[in-house]
N, C-alpha and C positions, 0 to 999 in steps of 0.2 A: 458463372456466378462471381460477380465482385464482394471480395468481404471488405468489412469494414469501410464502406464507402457510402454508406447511408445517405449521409449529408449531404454529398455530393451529388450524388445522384439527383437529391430533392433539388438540388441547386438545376442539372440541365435537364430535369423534366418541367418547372418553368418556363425558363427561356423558349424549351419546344413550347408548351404549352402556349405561351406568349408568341409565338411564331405563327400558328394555325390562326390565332386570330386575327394576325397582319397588325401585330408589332413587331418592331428587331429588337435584337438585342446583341451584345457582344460579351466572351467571358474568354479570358486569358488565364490558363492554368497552367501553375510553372512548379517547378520541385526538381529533386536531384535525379540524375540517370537511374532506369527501373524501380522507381519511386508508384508509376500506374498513371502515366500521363495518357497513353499512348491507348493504355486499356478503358478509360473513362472516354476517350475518339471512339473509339469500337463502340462501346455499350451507347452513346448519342447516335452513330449509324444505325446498332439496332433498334434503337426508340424512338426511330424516324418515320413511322410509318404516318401516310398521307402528306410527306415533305417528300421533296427533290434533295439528294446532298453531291454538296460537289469537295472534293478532295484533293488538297494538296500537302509536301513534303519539303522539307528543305530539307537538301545533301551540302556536307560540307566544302565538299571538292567544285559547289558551282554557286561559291559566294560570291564568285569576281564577274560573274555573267548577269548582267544587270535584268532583271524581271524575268528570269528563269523559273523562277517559282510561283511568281501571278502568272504567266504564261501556264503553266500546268494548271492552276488552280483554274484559271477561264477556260480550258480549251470546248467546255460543253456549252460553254455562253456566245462562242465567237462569232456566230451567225448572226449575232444580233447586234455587231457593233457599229452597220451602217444606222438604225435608229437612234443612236447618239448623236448630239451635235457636232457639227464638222469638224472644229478644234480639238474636239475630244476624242473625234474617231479617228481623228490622223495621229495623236498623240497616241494611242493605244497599239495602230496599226504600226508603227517604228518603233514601236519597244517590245515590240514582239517579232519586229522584223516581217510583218504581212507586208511592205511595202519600205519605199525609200525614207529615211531616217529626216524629222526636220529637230534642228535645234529647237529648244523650247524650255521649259519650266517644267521641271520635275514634278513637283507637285498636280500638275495639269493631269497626271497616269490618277492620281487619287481619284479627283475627281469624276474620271472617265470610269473606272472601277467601280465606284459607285453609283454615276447612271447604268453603268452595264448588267449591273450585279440587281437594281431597280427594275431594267426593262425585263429580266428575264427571270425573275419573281412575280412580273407581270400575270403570269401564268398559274401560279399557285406558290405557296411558302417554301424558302427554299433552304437549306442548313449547309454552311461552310463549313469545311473543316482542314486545319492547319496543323501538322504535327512538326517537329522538331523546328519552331519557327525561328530558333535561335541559328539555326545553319543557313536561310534564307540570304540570299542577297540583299544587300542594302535597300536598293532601289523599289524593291518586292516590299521591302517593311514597311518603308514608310508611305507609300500608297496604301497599303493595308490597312495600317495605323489611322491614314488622313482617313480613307471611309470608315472604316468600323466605329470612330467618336463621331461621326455626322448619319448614322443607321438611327432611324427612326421612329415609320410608320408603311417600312417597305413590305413587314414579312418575310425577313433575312435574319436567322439566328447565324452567329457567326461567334464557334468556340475553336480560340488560337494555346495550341501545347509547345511548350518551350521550357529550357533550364531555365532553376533559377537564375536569377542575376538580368534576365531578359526585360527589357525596359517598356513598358505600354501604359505611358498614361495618359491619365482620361478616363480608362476602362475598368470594369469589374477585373477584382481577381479574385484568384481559388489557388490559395497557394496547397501544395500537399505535401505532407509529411508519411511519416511511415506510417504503415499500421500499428492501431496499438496492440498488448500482447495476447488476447484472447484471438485477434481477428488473424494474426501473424499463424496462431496456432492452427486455425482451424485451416486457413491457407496449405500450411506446411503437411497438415496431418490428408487432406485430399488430393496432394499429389506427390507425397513420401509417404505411404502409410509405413513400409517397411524396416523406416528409421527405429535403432536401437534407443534408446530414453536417452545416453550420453551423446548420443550424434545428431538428434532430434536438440537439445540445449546446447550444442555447440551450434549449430546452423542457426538457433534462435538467436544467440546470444551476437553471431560474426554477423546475421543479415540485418540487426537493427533495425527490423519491421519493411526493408526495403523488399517488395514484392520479388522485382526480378532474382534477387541476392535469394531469396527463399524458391523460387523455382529452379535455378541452375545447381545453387551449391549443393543438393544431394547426390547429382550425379558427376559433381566432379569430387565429391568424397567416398563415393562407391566405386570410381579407376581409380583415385590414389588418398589411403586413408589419412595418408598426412599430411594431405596439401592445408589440412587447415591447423596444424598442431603449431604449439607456439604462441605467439606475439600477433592480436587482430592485426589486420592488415585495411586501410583506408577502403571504404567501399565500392569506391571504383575499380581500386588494383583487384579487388575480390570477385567482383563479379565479370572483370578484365580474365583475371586468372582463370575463373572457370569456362570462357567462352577459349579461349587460348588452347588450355588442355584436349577440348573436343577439334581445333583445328589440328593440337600437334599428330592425333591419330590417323589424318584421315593422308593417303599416299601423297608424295612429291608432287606430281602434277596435276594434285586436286590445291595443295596449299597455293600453287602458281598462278594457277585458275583463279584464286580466291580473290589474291593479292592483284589481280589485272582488276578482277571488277570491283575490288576495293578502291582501286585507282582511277577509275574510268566514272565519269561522273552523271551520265546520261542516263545509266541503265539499260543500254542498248545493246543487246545481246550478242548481235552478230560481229559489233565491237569488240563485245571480249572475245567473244570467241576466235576472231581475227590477229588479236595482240596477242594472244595466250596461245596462239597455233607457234609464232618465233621465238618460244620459250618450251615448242615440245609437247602444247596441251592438244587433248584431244576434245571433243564435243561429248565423249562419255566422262569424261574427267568427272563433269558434273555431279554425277550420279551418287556418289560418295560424299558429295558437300548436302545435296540437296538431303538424303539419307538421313544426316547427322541433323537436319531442319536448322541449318545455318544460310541457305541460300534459296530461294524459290524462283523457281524457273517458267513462265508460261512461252510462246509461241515468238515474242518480242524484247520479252524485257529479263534480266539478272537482277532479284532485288533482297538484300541482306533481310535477314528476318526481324533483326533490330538493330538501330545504328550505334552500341556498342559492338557488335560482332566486326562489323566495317573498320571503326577505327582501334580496335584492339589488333585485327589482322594487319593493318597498314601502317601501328605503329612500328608493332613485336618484327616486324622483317627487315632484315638488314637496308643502310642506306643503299648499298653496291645495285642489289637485287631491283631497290624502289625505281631506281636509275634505270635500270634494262626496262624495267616495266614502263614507264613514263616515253621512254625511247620506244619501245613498240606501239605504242596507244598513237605518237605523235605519224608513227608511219603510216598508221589504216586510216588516221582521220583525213584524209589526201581528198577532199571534196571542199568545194568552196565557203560554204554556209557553214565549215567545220573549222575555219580559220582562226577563228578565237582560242577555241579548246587547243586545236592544234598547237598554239602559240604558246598558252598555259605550258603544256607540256612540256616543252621545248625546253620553256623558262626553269623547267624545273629540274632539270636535266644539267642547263648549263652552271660550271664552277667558279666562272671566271668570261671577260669581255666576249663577248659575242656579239657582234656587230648584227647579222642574220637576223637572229632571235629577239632582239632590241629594236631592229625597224617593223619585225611582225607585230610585236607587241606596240610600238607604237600606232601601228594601226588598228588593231585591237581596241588602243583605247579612245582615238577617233571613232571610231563607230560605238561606243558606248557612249560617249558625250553628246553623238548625235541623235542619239536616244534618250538621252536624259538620266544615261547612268552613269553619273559625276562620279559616285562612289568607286564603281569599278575602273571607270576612267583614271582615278587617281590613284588608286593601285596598279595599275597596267603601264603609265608612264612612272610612276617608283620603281617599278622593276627594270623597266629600258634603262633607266637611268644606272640601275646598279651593274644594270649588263653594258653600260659604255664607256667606255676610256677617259680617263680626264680629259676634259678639252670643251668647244663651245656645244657639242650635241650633249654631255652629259650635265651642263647647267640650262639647257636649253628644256631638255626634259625634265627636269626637278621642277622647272618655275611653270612644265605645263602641269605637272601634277600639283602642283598648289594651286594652282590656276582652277583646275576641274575639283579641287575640295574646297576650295573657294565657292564655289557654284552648291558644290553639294553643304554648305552653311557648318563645314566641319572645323571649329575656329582655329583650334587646337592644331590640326594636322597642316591647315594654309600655313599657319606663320610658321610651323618648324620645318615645310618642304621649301615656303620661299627664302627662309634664311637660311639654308644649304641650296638654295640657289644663288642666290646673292653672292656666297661667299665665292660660288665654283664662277663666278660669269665675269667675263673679259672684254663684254658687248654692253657698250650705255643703254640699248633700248632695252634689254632683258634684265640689266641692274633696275629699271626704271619699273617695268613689268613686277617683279620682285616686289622689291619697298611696297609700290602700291597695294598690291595682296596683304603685306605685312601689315599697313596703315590700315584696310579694309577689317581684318582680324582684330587687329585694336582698339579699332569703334566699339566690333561689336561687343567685346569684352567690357567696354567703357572706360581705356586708356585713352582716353582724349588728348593728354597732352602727347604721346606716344604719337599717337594716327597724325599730330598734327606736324609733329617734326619731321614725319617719315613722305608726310604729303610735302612738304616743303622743299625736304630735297631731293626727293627724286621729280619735282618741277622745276629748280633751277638745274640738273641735269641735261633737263628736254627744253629751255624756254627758250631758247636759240632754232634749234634744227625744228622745234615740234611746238610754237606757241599757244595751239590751238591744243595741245594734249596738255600744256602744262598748266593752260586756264581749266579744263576740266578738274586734275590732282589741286588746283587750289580754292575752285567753287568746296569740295570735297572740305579743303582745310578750312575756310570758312565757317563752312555746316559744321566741321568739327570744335572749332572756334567757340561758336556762338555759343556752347553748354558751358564753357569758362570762364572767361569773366570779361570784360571792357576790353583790359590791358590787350589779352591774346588775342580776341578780335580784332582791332585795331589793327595790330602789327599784319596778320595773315592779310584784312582789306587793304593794307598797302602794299604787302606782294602783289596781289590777283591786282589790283588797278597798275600795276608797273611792269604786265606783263607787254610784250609788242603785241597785241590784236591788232592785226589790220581791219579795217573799219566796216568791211565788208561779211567779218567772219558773223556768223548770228550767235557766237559766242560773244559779242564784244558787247553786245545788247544787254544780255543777262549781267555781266560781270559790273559795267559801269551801275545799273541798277539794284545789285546786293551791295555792292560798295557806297552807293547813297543811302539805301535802308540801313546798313551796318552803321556808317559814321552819324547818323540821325539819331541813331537810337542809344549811343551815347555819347549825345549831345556834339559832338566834334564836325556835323558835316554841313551841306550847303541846303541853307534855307529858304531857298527860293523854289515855290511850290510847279511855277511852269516848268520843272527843270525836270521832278519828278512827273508827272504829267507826259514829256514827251520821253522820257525812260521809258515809262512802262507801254505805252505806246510803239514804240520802237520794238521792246523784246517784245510783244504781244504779234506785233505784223514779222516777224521772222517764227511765229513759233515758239518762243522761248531757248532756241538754239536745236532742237526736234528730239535728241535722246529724251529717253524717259528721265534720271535723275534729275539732268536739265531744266525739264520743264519741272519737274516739283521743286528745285530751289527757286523757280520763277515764280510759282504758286504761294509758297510761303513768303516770297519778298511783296508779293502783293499785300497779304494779310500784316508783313510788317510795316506796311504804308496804308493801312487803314483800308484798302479794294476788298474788302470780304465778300462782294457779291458776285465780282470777274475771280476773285482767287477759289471762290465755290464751283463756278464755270469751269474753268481751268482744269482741277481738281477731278471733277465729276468726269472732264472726256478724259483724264486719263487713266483713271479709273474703270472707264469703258474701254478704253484701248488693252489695258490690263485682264479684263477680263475678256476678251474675242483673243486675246494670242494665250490667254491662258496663263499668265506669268505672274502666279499667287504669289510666288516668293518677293514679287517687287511690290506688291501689295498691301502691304501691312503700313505702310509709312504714307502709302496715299489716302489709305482709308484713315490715319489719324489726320490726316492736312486736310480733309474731306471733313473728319468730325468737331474737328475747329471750327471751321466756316460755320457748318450748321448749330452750333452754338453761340459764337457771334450773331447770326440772324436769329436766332429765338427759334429754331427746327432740333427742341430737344430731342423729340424721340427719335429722328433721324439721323441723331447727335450720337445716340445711346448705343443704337445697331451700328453705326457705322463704329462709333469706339469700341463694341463687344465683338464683332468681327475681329481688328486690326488687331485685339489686345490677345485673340483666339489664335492668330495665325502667328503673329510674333511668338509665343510662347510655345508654337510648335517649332518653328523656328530657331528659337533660343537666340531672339534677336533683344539682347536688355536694352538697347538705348528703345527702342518703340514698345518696349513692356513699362519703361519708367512714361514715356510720353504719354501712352494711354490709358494709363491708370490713374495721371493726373486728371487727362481730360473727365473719364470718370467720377473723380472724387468729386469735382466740380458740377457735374450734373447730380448727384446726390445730393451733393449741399443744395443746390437747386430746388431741390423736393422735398427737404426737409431730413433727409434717410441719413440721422448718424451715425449709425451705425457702419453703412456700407462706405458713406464719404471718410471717414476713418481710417481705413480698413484698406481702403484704395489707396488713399493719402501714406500711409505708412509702406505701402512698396513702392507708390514710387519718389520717398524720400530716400531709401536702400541705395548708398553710394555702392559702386560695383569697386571699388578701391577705396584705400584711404587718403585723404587729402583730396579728394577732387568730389567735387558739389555733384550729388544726385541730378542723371538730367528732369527726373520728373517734380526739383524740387522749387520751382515759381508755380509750377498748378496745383500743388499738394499746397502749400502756406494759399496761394490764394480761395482753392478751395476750403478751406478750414475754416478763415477769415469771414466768406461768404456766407456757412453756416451758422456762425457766428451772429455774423449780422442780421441774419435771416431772425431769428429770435431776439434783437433787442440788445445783444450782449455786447456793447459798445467798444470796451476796454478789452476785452479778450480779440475782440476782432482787429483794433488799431495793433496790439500787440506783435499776431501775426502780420499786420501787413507792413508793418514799421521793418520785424525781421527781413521781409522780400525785401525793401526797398532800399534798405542798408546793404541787401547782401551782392556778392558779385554777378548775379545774371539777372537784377534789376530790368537790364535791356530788352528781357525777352518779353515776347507778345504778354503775358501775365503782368508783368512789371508798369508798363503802360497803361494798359485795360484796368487797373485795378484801382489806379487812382482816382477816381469819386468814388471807390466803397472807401478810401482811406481818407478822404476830405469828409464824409457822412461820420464817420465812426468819431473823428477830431473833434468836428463839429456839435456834434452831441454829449460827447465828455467836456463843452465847453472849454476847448483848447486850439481855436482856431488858429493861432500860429503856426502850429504843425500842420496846418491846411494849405501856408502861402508857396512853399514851396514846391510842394508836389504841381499844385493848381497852374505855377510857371512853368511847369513840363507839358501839363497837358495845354494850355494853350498855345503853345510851342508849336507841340505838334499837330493840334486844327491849323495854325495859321501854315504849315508845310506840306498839308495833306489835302489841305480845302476838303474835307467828306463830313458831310452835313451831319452826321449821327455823331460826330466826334464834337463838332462847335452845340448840337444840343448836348454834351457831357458838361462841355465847360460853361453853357448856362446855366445847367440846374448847380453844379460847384457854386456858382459864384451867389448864386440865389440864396445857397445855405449861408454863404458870409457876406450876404445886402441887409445892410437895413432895410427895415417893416417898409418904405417908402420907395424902394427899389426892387426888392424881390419879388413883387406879383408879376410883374413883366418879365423877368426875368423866366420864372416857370412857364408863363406861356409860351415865349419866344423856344424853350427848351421842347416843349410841347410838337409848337409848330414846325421844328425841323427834326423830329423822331422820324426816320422813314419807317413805313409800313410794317417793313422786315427786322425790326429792333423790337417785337410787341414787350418781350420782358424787362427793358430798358424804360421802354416809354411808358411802362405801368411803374415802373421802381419812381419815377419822376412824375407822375398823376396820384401817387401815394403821400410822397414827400410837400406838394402841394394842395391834395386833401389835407394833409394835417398840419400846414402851417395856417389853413384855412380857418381851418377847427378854434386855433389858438387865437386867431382874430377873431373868434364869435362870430365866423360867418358861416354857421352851419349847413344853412340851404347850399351856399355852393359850393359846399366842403363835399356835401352828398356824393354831386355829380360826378368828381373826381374820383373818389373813394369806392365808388359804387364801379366805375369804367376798371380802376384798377384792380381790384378784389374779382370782378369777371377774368379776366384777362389771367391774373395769375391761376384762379381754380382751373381756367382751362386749359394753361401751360403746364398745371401739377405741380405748382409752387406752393408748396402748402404753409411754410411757416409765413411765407408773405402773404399769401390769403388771408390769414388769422391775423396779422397784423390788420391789413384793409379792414375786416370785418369788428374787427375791435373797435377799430377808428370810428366804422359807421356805426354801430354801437352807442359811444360815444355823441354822436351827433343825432341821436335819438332814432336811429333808422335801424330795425331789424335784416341785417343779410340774408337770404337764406342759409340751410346749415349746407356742408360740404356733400353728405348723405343725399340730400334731394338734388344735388348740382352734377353728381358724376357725370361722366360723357361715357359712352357706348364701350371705349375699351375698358373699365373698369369691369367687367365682368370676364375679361378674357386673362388667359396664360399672357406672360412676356411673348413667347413664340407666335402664337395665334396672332397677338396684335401686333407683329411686327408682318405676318403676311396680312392680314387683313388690312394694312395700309398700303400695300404694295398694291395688293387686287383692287383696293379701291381709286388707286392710278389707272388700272386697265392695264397691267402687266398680266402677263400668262403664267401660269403652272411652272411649266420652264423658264419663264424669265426670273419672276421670284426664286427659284430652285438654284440659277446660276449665282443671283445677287448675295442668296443668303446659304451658299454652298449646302444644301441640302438634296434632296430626288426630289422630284417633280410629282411623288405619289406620295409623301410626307409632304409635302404643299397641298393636297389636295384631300389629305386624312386632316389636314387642322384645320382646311375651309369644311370640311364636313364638321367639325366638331363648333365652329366657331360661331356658322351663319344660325343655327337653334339658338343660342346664347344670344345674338344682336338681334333675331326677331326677322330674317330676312330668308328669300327663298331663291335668291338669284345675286349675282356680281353687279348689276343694274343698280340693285338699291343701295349697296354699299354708298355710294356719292349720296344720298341724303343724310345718312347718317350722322352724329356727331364726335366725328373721329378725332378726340381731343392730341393735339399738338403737345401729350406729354410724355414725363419719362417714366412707365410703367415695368418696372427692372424687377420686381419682386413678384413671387406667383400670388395668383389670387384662384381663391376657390372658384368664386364666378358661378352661383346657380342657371339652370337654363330658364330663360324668361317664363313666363306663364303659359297660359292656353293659346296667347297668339299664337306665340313660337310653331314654327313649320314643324313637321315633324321629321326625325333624322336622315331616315330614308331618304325623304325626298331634297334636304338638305344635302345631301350625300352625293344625289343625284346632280345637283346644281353645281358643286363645287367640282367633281370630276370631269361635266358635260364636254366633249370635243368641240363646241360651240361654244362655248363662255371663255373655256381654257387656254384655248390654239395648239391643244398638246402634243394635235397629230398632223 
């Protein structure tokens, strides 16, 4: 019986309860050692009945062995990891070591975890369970972590036990404290009845409701009555102390015993018993630990009764002793697939250089990175490094373990191992190696000026022997550039243009073309449009130079030369490419250069998932330069739709300078989103406001800066202040005459229409009219509004309507609502009743965010699994929301979806969404439709 755990309790008989009916759910309960972590695992095993549970443990001694602990947790799943997608199942099958090791993306183990942990729920609800998750391996966490915040609609309860201090967010918690004093009592009083009333309030008083503390300390006060007289002692030395005492009793060659498998990390019996036979033990040694219920023994495994018995026994013993023990463990594990541990051992052992132990370890930590455990990789070569002599092999391993926490996105640890590498290296290409890392760290951090001096020179290091490596570190300085201001770009575009590229390299394509988008965009570069034209041309027929970054700074240079339809292209395959290698972590920056495009074309809602994605993976990540990018992108679809609350909200992180002195990078899409909502309502002067700030301020240049000038000639223009209209209106024609792109010279006709006289401006709107492409529809409504109501103003009502009426369609179905209400106002005015926005909704109006972001996927003809890989979800939560979604739209198949009127907007907010009437299919056979192996492809 649990006392005083009431609440809790209630807490994971939902989650079960919610599990049987095929939901998931995840709860992470954290608290101090013998606090009742470990006892509330217990009591969910036993209130598991009609679930499946699977069980795992983190041991401290095997945090360096990367997915050692998801490895134990899957091993009853494993049969089922060829039903995963290939990517997935090779990435599982090397980090587990089933098969040959491919480098890859970390993250990619998440993902598989959670199809795995899907397909084999398949079968009925299944309940995880995780105890001491804080001992875990890195690698184990955060795949953990990535599935448990993406568990949905699998029927996967998944509760994770950890100290406090253990970081899971996203997730439910349950933190736990002591018991309070009635529940302590009755605790103490069922299994110390024979406590005197003074030993009964000392034990209450030393265990502060801490359960463990109230089970042990009567019997280490009944051997020795004074172990508790005095001065409380910290709760850990306390219930340390009392597990201690029961070791000091038990004979010499039971403490040696104890102290092997304290030290041996596998739990592998015939381990200890092997290392503990060269220190004298025998296999009955046992007997007397297991006695005392310190050690439990079955047929395989040695495993501590709780993980303060382990690390109290492995503290309390001399180092000399830890040393012979370590040294035995290192001799049995003499098997190949034992290499790792072995190594560990070894390492632990050695005082000083060891050349031996340093190259195992560096292999060690080769096969961890070839798995994808950076984490342990970069502890594995920290250690080499400490076990090698000054010279080029101990800088050489410092800069590979910044290298591999580089990988593993650990910012902190890259730049402090690469500047202790830096400082030990006597070799240009590893000094080069180095810096880069360090610049890499500093991005992320958002030391821009930092990343950009460090790319700099460790490029003129290499632009001799390595030009083609040093154009890379300078594209890099560039991208770094462009968040600062004119000056700093400038100066980096004239490094990267004065590198030697010989003309062949397909880096020389990209570099000549960012350096035309760079000097263009503040104003300093060559204005002859065929020039840019066989640029992009040029990098487009090499690929963009083929690396991945590569090609996304080609992506973005397109969209800063006005290509938004080839930079959506572009974007999109490598976006695809990203996801078949499974390389999440390079993801987040495509998906916002991806959510750009589709915002430029009027594809808000394509805009909103692709930004709530990249803004979801960044911040798993703790990537702030693409947390500030995609939260502008954000705020900017809000304003869009009216939501000012969320456009705010968004706007205000990513204005959050990551330093002082240096401009927020999300701070051109936050002022122009602001601007936008602004204007959206009418508010002329608050909207010039903010855009006057962009346009004065120093990242003017960037795509917001540009793009934003007709909201800042509109806002002028209607405050009756057209002079602050002549200038901007010279930039943007500037840039149509440099770019030739038709949607850009219809911007500068409706501008100019706003400051034509009455005798000039009807052509002008038209002409502005006639060159909107297709894929601009909220531009070419903002411009069919503007000329509805200069319409209105000439008493030409009748064909104020037509305009009015085209524009007010167009916005209610892109979910532009403060523009709609302007249109509808207009036609109002012009005696024409709108209809109201209530009889106008489109079909996802009745659905969750979620739901309608699959239901335009299905409505593509993508599968179960394809939607599932797009929107990192299981393919059984794809196919629990098409069950819930298709009763709601009135449909009984993925066929009808394409009739539908799948409005083109940004539905980011829940919505209750009743189920249609008595058409409506009924669930069941809904249900039926959405899972069908025929509609789906899922099998």
């Amino acid at each position: 019986m649990l006392h005083g755990r009431g609440e809790e309790i209630s807490v994971i008989d939902r989650l079960l309860a919610d599990c049987r009916t095929g939901r998931s759910g995840c709860l992470t309960i954290t608290g101090e050692p013998g606090v009742g972590k470990t006892a509330l695992l217990e009591y969910a095993a036993s209130a598991a009945e009609g679930l499946r549970v699977m069980r795992s443990t983190g041991i401290e001694s095997e945090a360096h062995l990367p997915f050692a602990g998801l490895h134990l947790l899957l091993r009853p799943a494993l049969d089922r990891i060829d039903a995963l997608p290939a990517p997935q199942a090779r990435a599982l099958r090397g980090a587990f070591g089933l098969a040959p090791a491919e480098p890859g993306d970390r993250m990619l183990v998440g993902i598989a975890l959670l199809s795995l942990l899907a397909e084999f729920a398949d079968q009925g609800p299944l309940l995880c369970l995780v105890d001491d998750a804080q001992w875990l391996d890195r690698a184990s966490v955060e795949a953990l972590l990535f599935a448990a915040r993406r568990l949905d609609a699998e029927g996967i309860a998944l509760i994770v036990a950890a100290r406090t201090g253990f970081a899971a967010p996203g997730l439910a918690q349950l933190p736990l404290t002591g018991l309070d004093a009635p529940a302590a009592a009755e605790l103490l009083a069922e299994h110390a009845a024979a406590l005197s009333p003074v030993d009964r309030y000392r034990v209450l008083a030393e265990a502060q409701g801490n359960p463990l503390a109230l089970l042990e300390l009567p019997a280490a006060l009944a051997a020795d009555p004074t172990v508790l007289a005095g001065q409380a002692l910290p709760m850990t030395g306390t219930v340390q102390a009392a597990f201690l005492d029961q070791v000091r009793r038990l004979p010499e060659p039971s403490r040696h015993l104890l102290l092997v498998a304290a030290a041996e990390d596998t739990g592998d019996r015939d381990v200890v018993l092997r290392a503990a036979a060269d220190l004298g033990c025998r296999p009955t040694d046992l007997v007397p630990a297991e006695e005392a219920d310190l050690l439990r023994v079955d047929n395989s495994t040695v495993r501590f009764r709780h993980p303060l018995v382990r690390s109290a026994v492995y503290q309390a013993a001399p180092i000399s002793l830890r040393l012979v023990v370590h040294t035995a463990l290192a001799e049995v594990l003499d098997q190949p697939e034992d290499a790792d541990r072995r190594a560990w051992h070894r390492a632990v052992v050695a005082t000083g250089p060891d050349a031996q132990v340093a190259a195992e370890l560096e292999s060690t930590a080769q096969r961890a990175a070839a798995r994808s455990g950076y984490a342990a990789a970069a502890a594995a070569y920290e250690r080499a490094a400490q076990l090698t002599s000054p010279g080029p092999d101990h800088a050489r391993r410092l800069v590979l373990a910044a290298e591999a926490a580089a990988e593993e996105g650990d910012v902190e640890r890259m730049a402090e191992l690469a500047r202790r590498g830096a400082a030990h290296a006597d070799d240009l290409a590893l000094t080069v190696r180095a810096n880069r890392i360090r610049a890499a760290a500093a991005f992320h951090h958002g030391s821009l000026r930092t990343a950009c001096r460090l790319l700099a020179e460790a490029a003129a290091l290499t632009r001799d022997d390595d030009p083609s490596l040093a154009a890379h570190m300078m594209l890099d300085a560039v991208h770094a550039a462009w968040y600062l201001g004119e000056r700093e770009i400038a100066e980096t575009a004239d490094q990267l243009d004065a590198l030697p590229l010989p003309p062949e390299d397909p880096l020389t394509h990209v570099a000549h073309l960012l350096t035309w988008v760079v000097r263009s965009a503040i104003g300093q570069g060559d204005r002859r449009p065929q020039n840019l034209t066989r640029l992009i041309a040029a990098a487009r027929r090499t690929g963009f130079g083929g690396p991945h970054d590569t090609i996304l700074v080609g992506a973005t240079s397109l969209q800063a030369a006005g290509h938004d339809t080839e930079a959506h292209q572009v974007a999109g395959e490598l976006l695809a490419r990203c996801r078949t290698l499974g390389q999440l972590g390079r993801t987040a920056p495509v998906l916002a250069c991806l959510a750009r495009a589709s915002t430029f074309l009027s594809r808000h809602s394509d805009a909103w998932d692709e930004a709530t994605q990249a803004l979801q993976l960044a911040r798993e990540l703790r990537h702030r330069q693409w947390i500030a990018e995609t939260t502008g992108i954000l705020a900017y679809l809000a304003a869009v739709s009216g939501d000012a609350q969320d456009c705010h909200a968004f706007a205000d992180e990513a204005l959050t300078a990551p330093e002082p002195g240096v401009t927020a990078p999300g701070t051109p899409w936050a002022h122009w989103a602001l601007a936008l909502l602004e204007l959206g309502h009418s508010r002329w002067e608050a909207a010039l406001n903010r855009l006057a700030t962009l346009h004065a301020g120093p990242v003017r240049h960037q795509l917001p800066g540009l793009r934003s000038i007709p909201d800042l000639i509109e806002a002028a223009v209607r405050l009756g202040r057209p002079a602050d209209a002549r200038e901007p209106l010279a930039r943007l024609d500037d840039w149509a005459r440099q770019t030739e792109q038709p949607w850009i010279d219809a911007h500068v006709h409706r501008c100019r229409a706003l400051l034509a006289p009455e005798a000039d401006a009807e052509e002008l709107y038209r002409a502005a009219l006639r060159l909107h492409p297709d894929d601009r529809q909220f531009e070419r409504a903002r411009t069919a509004l503007l000329y509805g109501e200069w319409l209105r103003r000439m008493r030409r009502k009748s064909d104020a309507r037509g305009q009015l009426r085209d524009a007010h369609e167009t916005f209610r179905r892109l979910g532009a609502t403060p523009w709609a209400q302007r249109a509808r106002a207009e036609l109002d005015a012009t005696g024409e009743v709108a209809p109201r926005p209530e009889a106008a909704d489109g079909a996802l109006a009745v659905l969750t965010p979620q739901e309608g972001k699959i239901i335009r996927l299905a409505a593509r003809g993508l599968s179960n699994r394809d939607i599932a890989a797009q929107l990192f979800l299981s393919p059984r939560t794809v196919g629990y929301h098409l069950y819930k979604a298709f009763p709601k739209l009135g449909v009984t198949a993925r066929a009808e979806l394409a009739a539908l009127d799948l409005l083109d907007t940004v539905e980011h907010r829940p919505h209750p969404g009743a189920v249609p009437p008595s058409s409506a299919p009924s669930q069941e056979r809904a249900h039926q439709q959405a899972r069908s192996p025929n509609l789906t492809k899922h099998h």
